[in-house]
N, C-alpha and C positions, 0 to 999 in steps of 0.2 A: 450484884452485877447489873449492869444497864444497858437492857436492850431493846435494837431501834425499835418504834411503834410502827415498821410498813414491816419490821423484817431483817434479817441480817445482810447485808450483800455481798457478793458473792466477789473473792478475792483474787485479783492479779498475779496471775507467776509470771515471773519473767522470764521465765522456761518456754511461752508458749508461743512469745515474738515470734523466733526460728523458723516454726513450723508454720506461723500463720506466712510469712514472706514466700516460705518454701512453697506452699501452696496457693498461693499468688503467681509466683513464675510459672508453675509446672502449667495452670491455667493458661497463663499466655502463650507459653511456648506451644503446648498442645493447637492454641487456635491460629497462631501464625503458620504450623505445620499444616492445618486444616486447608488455609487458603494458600501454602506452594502448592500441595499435591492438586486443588481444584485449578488454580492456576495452569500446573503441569498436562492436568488434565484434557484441557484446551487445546496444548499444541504438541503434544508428545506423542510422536510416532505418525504415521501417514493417515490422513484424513479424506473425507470426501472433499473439505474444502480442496485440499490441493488438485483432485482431479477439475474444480470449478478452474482452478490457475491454468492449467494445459490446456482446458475448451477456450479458454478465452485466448490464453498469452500467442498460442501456434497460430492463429488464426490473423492475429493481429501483426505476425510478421509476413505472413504470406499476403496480406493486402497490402502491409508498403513495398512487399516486394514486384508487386503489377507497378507502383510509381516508379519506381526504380528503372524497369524498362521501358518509361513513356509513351503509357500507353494512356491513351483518354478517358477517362473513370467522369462517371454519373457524380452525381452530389452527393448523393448518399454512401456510396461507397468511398469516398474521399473520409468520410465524417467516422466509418464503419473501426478503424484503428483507434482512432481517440477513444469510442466509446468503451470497444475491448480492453485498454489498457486502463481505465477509469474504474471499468469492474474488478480487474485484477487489484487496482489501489483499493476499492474497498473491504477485498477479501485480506487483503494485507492488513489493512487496519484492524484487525480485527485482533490478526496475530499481534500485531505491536502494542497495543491494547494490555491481549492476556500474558506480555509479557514486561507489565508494569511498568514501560520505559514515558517519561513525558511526551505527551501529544502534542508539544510544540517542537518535536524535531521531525515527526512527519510531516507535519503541517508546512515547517521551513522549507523543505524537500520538495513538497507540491509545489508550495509557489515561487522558487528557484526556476523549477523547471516551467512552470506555465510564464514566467517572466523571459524564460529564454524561448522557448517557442514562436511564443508571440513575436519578437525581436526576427526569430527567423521567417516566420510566414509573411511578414510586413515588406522582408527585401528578397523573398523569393519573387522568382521568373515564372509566371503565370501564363499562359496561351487558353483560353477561354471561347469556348462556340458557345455562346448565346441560345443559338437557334436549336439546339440538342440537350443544350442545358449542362456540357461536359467543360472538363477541363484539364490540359496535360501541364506536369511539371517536367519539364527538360531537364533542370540539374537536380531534380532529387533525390538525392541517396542519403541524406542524414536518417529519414525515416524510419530507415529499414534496420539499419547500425541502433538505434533509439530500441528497436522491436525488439533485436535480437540481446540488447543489453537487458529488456523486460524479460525476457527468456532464461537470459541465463541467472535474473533474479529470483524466478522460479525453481529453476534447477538447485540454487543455492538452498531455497528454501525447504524442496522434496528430499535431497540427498541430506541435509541437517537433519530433518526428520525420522531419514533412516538411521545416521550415525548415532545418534541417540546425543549424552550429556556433550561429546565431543564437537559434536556439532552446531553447539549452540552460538559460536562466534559468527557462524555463517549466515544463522538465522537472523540471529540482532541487525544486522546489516540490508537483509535484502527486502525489507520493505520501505528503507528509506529510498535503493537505488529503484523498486516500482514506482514510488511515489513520484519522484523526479519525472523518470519516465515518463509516464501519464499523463504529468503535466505538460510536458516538453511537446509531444503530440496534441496534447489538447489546445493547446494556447496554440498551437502552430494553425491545426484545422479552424480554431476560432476566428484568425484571423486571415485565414485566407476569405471564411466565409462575405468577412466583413470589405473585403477587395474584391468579391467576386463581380457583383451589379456595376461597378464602375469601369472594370478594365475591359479592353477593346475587344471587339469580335476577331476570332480567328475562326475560320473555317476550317476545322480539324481534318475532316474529311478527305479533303483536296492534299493536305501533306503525308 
């Protein structure tokens, strides 16, 4: 009989396909279930983040709602709304992120609204005192409507959290309508800023 000079080697069943696939899947599946449950992780059930959303989102309706009643606001408090709503878009990103959706539909969302903003700040009514360094808007009330829609993207997004898997349709949704949001005020305040040094003195004071 004639045998090999390294050794005999050692012979194929084809019994053992099967099991070598079978445990090729089971591998996968175990690691894709790895990264739902870390995924889930993220944004299941009520978080600190969400308490970050109500310090910022409440706050940021109650400043547009001083515009609202025309009253004279500082520079910086004009500015104070976009910034809040800028931080809630970030805390959002975060969620839309761990919830594997493409990052070009937030991103669309942002610059929708910073596109529309800006469009409104440009043909807003301005009355500007110079000398105080304030400024009142007389028709504004989109602002505030803008705020409370951030608002209630939060809410969307606290109450998904408590409803748990049911909930998840509300979730998917409410960081595109921050995004917008955010934008919408930011590009609006951006462009007032960019109107502010050229338009005419009014003496707020006096009215």
């Amino acid at each position: 009989m004639f045998v090999p000079a390294f050794g005999a080697q050692p012979s194929m069943n084809c019994s053992t396909f099967p099991h070598v696939f079978r445990a090729i899947w089971s591998a996968n599946a175990s690691y894709e279930g790895h990264r739902a449950r870390h995924s889930a992780d993220v944004t299941a059930g009520p978080n600190l983040l969400h308490l970050v959303l109500l310090v910022c989102a409440l706050p940021c309706a109650r400043y547009t709602l001083s515009e609202m009643r025309h009253r004279p606001l500082p520079r910086g408090r004009l500015a104070a709304p976009a910034l809040l709503a800028m931080a809630c878009a970030l805390v959002f990103l975060l969620f839309h992120l761990s919830s594997q959706r493409p990052l070009w539909i937030f991103i669309a969302a942002l610059a929708a609204g910073l596109a529309i903003g800006a469009l409104r700040g440009f043909t807003l009514h301005l009355q500007v005192d110079h000398m105080f360094d304030k400024v009142r808007l007389p028709r504004a009330r989109g602002s505030f409507l803008v705020a409370l829609a951030l608002v209630a993207a939060v809410l969307l997004e606290i109450g998904g959290s408590f409803a748990g898997p049911a909930g998840l349709p509300f979730r998917l949704i409410a960081p595109e309508i921050a995004a917008a949001c955010a934008g919408m005020l930011t590009g609006r305040a951006m462009a007032i800023a960019m109107r502010w040094r050229g338009a005419p003195h009014v003496d707020l004071h006096r009215l």
